[in-house]
Backbone as CSV, one residue per row, in Angstrom:
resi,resn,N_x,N_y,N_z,CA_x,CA_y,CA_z,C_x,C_y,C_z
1,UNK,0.830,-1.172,0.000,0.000,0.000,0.000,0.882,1.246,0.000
2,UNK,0.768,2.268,-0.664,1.566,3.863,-0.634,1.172,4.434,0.210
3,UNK,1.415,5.163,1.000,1.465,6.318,1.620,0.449,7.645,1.239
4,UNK,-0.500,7.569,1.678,-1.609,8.790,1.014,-0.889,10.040,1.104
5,UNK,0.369,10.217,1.658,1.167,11.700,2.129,1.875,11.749,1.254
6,UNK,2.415,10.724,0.601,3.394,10.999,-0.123,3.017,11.467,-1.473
7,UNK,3.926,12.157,-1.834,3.642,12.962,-3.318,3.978,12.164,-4.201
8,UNK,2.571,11.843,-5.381,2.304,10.923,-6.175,2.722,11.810,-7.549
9,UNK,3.130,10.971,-8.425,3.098,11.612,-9.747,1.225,11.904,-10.308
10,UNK,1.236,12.755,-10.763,-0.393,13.241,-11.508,-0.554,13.116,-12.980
11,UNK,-1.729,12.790,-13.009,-2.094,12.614,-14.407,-2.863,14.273,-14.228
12,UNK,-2.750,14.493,-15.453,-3.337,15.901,-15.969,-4.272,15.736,-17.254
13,UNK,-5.339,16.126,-16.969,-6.764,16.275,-18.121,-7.312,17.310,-18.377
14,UNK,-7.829,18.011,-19.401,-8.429,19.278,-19.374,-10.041,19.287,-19.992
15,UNK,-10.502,20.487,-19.641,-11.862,20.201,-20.651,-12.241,21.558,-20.305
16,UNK,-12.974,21.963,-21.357,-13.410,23.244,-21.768,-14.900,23.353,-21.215
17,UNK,-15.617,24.308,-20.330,-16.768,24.665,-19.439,-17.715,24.982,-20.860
18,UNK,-18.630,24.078,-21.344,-19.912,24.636,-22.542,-20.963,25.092,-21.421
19,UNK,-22.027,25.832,-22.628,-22.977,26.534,-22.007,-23.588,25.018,-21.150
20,UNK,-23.735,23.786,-22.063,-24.638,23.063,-21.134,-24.036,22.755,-19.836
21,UNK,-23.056,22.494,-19.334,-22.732,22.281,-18.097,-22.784,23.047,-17.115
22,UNK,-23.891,24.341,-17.598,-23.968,25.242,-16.491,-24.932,25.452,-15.731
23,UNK,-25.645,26.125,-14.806,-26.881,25.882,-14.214,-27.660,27.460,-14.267
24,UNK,-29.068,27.945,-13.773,-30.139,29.175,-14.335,-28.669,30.343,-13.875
25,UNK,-27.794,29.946,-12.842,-26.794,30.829,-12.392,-25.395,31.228,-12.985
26,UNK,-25.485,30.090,-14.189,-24.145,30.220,-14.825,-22.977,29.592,-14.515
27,UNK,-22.832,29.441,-13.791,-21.796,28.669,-13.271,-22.281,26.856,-13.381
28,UNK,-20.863,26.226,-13.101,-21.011,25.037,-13.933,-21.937,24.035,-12.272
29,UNK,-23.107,23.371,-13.088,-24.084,22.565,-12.483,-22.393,21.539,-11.212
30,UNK,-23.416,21.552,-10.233,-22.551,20.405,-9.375,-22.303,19.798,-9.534
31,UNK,-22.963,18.252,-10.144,-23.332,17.084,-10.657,-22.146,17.101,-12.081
32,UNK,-21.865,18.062,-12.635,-20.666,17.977,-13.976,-19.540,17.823,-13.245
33,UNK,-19.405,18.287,-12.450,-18.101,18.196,-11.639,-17.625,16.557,-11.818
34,UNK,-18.532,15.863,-10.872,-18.501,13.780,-11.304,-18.366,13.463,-12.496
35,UNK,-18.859,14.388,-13.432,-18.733,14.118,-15.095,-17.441,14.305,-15.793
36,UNK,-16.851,15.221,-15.002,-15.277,15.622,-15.457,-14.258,15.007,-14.802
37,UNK,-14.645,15.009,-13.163,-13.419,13.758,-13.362,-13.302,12.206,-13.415
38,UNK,-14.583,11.812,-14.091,-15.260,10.068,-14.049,-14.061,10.220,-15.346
39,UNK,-14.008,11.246,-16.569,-13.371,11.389,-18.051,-11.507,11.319,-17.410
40,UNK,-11.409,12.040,-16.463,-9.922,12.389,-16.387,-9.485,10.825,-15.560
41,UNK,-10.361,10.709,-14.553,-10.112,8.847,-14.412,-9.870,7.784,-15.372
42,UNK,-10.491,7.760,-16.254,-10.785,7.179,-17.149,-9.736,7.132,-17.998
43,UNK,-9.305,8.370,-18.240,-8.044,8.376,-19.164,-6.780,8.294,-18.498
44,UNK,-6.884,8.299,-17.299,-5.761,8.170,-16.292,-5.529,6.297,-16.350
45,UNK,-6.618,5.570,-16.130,-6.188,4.324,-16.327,-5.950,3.587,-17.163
46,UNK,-6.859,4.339,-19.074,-6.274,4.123,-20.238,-4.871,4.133,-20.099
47,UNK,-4.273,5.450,-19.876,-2.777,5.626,-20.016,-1.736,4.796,-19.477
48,UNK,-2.239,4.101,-17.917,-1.724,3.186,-17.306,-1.584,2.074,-18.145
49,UNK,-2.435,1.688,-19.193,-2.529,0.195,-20.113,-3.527,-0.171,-19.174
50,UNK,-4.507,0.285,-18.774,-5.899,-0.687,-17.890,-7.145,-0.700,-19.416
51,UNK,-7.289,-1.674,-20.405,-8.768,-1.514,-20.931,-9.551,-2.211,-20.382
52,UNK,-10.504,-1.363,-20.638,-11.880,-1.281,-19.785,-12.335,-2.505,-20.181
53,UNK,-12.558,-2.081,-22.087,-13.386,-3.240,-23.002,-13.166,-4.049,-22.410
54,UNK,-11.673,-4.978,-22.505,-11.047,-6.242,-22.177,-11.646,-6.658,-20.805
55,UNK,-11.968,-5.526,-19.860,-12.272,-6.426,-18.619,-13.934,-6.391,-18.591
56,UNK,-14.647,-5.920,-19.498,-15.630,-5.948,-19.527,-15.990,-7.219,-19.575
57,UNK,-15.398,-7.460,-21.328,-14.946,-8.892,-21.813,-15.390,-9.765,-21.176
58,UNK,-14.220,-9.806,-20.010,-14.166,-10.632,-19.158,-15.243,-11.216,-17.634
59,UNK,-16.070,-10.230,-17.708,-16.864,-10.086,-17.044,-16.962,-8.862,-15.735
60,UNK,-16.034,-8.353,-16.090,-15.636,-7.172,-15.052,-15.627,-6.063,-15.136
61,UNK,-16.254,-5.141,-14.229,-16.279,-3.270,-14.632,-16.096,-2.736,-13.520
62,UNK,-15.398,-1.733,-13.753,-15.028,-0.734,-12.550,-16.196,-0.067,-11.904
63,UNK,-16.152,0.305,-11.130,-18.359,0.725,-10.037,-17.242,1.694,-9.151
64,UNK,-17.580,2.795,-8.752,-17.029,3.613,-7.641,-17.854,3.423,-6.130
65,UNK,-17.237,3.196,-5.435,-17.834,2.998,-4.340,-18.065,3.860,-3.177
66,UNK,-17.503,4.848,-3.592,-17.353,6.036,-2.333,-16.720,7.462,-3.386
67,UNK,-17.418,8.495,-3.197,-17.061,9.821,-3.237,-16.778,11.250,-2.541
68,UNK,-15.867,12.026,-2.151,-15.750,12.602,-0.884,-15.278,13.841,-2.125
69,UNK,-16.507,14.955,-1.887,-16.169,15.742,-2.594,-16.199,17.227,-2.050
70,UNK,-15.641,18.219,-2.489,-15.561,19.533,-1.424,-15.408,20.394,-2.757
71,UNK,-16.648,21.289,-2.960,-16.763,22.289,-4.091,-15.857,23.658,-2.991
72,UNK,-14.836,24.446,-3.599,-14.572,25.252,-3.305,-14.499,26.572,-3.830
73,UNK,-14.991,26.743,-5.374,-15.110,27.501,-6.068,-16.222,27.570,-7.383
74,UNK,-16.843,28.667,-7.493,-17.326,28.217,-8.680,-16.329,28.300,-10.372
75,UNK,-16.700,27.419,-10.892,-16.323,27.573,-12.796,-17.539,28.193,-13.346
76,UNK,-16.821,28.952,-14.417,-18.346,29.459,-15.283,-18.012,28.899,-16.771
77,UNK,-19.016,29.577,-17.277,-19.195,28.967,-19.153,-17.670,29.067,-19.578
78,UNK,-17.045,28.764,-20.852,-15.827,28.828,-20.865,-14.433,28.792,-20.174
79,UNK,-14.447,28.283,-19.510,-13.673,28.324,-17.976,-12.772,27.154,-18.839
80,UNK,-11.520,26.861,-19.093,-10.657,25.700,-19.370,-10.090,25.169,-18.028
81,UNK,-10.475,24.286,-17.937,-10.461,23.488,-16.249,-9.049,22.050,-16.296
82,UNK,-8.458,22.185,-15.257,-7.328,20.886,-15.152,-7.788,20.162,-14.360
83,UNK,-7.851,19.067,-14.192,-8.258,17.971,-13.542,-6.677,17.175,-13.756
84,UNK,-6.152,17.317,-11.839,-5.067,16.540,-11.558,-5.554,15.191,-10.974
85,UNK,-5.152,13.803,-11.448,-5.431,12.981,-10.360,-4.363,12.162,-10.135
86,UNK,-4.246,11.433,-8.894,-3.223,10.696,-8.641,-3.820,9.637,-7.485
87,UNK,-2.882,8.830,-7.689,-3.213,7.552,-6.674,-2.759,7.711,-5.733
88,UNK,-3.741,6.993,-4.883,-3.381,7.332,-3.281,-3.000,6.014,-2.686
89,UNK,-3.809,4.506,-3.031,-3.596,3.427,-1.877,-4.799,2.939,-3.101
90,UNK,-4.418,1.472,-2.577,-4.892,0.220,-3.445,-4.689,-0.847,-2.130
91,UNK,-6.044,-1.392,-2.219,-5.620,-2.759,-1.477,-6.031,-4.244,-2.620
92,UNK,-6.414,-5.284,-2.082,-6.654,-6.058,-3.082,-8.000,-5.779,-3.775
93,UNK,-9.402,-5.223,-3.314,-10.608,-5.007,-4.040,-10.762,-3.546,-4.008
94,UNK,-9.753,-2.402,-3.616,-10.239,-0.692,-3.995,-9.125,-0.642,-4.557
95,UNK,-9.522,0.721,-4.742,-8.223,1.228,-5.466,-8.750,3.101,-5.160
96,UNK,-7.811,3.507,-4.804,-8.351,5.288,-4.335,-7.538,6.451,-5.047
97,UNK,-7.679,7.339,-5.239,-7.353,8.300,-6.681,-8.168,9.841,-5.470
98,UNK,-6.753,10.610,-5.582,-7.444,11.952,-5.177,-7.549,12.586,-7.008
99,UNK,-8.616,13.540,-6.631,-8.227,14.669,-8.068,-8.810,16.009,-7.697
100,UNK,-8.135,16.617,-8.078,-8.084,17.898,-8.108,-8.665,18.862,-9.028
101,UNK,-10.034,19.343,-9.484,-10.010,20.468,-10.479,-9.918,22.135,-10.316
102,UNK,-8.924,22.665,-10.948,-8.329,23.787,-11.311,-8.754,24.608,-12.553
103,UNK,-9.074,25.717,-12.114,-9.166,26.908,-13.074,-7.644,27.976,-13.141
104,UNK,-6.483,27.427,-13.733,-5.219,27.909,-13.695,-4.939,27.517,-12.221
105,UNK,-4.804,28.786,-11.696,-4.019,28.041,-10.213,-5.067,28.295,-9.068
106,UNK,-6.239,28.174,-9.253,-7.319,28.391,-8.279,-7.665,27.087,-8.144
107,UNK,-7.570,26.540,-7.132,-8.448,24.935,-7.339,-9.932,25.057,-6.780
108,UNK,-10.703,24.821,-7.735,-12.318,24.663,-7.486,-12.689,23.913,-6.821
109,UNK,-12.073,22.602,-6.782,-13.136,21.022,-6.391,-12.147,20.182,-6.588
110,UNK,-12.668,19.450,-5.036,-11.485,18.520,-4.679,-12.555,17.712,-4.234
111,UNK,-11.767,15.981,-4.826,-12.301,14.986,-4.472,-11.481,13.664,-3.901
112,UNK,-11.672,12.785,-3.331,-11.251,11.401,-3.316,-12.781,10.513,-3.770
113,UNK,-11.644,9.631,-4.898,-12.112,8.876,-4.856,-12.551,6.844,-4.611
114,UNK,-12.935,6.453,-4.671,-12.898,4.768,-3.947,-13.469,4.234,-5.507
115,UNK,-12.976,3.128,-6.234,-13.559,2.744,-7.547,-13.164,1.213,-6.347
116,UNK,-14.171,0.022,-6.778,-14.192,-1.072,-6.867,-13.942,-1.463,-8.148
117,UNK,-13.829,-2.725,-8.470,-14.501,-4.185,-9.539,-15.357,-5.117,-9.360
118,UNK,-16.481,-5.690,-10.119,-17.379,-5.979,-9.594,-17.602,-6.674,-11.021
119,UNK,-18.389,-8.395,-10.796,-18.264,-9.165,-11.519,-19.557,-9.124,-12.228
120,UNK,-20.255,-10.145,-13.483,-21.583,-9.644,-13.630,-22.272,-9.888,-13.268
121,UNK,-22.433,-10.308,-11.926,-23.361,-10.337,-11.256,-23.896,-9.453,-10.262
122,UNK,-23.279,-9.195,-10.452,-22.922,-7.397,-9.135,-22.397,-7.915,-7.964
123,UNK,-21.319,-8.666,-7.554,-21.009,-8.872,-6.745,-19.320,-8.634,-6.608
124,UNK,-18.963,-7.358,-6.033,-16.796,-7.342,-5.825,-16.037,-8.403,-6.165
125,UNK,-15.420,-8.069,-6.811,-13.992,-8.816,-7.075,-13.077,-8.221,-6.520
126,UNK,-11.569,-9.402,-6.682,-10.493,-8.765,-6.426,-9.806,-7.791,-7.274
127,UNK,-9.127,-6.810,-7.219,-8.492,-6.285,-8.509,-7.729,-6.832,-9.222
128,UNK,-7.714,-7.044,-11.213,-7.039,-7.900,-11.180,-5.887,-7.836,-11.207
129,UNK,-4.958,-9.157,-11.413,-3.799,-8.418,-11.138,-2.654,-7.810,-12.000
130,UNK,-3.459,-7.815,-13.070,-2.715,-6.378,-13.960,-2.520,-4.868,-13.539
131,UNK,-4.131,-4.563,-12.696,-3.986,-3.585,-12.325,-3.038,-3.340,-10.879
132,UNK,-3.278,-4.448,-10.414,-2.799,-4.273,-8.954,-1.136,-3.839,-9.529
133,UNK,-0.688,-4.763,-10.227,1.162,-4.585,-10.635,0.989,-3.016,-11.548
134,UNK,0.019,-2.623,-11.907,0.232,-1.021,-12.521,0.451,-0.256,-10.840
135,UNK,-0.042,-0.535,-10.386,-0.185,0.060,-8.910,0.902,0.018,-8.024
């Protein structure tokens, strides 16, 4: 297991604030926030060599199991946003990922997150152990 203190290397993602992700106030809806960094996850474990397809395949998909999120700023329409994430701790069935989204050097919204695997039946698995050795 790593050290949640210790300074992890980050994956970095960006995405551009459209009118739809915003709410009657302009600023970007709460709920997009999960939408932007479910994408920067996502491509964070592409990059690792994790496909999804393949474990789909196999009978297996990633399910998040826990979200701990703290809005600290608002984004508005056009806003080009960074989404840092990095790994925190993996045991044999989680795996945990802080991320960070940033408007330049203001950070908006900070999360941890908890992703499981889960077989098709809906019942946890272990991680397998491709991912565990990316880890």
């Amino acid at each position: 297991m790593t050290d949640p203190n210790a300074e992890q290397p980050k994956h970095i993602y960006s995405v551009r604030v459209y009118y739809e992700d915003t709410d009657m106030g302009g600023v970007v809806y709460h709920a997009n926030y999960l939408k932007f960094i479910e994408r920067a996850r996502s491509d964070y474990v592409r990059g690792l060599g994790n496909d999804q397809n393949a474990m789909r395949d196999d009978g297996i998909v990633w399910v998040i199991r826990r979200i701990e999120a703290d809005y600290l700023a608002p984004a508005r329409f056009d806003d080009e946003l960074t989404i840092e994430t990095h790994f925190i701790s993996r045991s044999g069935v989680r795996l945990t990922m802080g991320q960070l989204v940033k408007r330049g050097e203001t950070e908006i919204f900070r999360a941890t997150v908890t992703a499981v695997c889960m077989n098709a039946q809906g019942k946890p698995v272990r991680l397998p152990a491709e991912i565990r050795a990316l880890l």
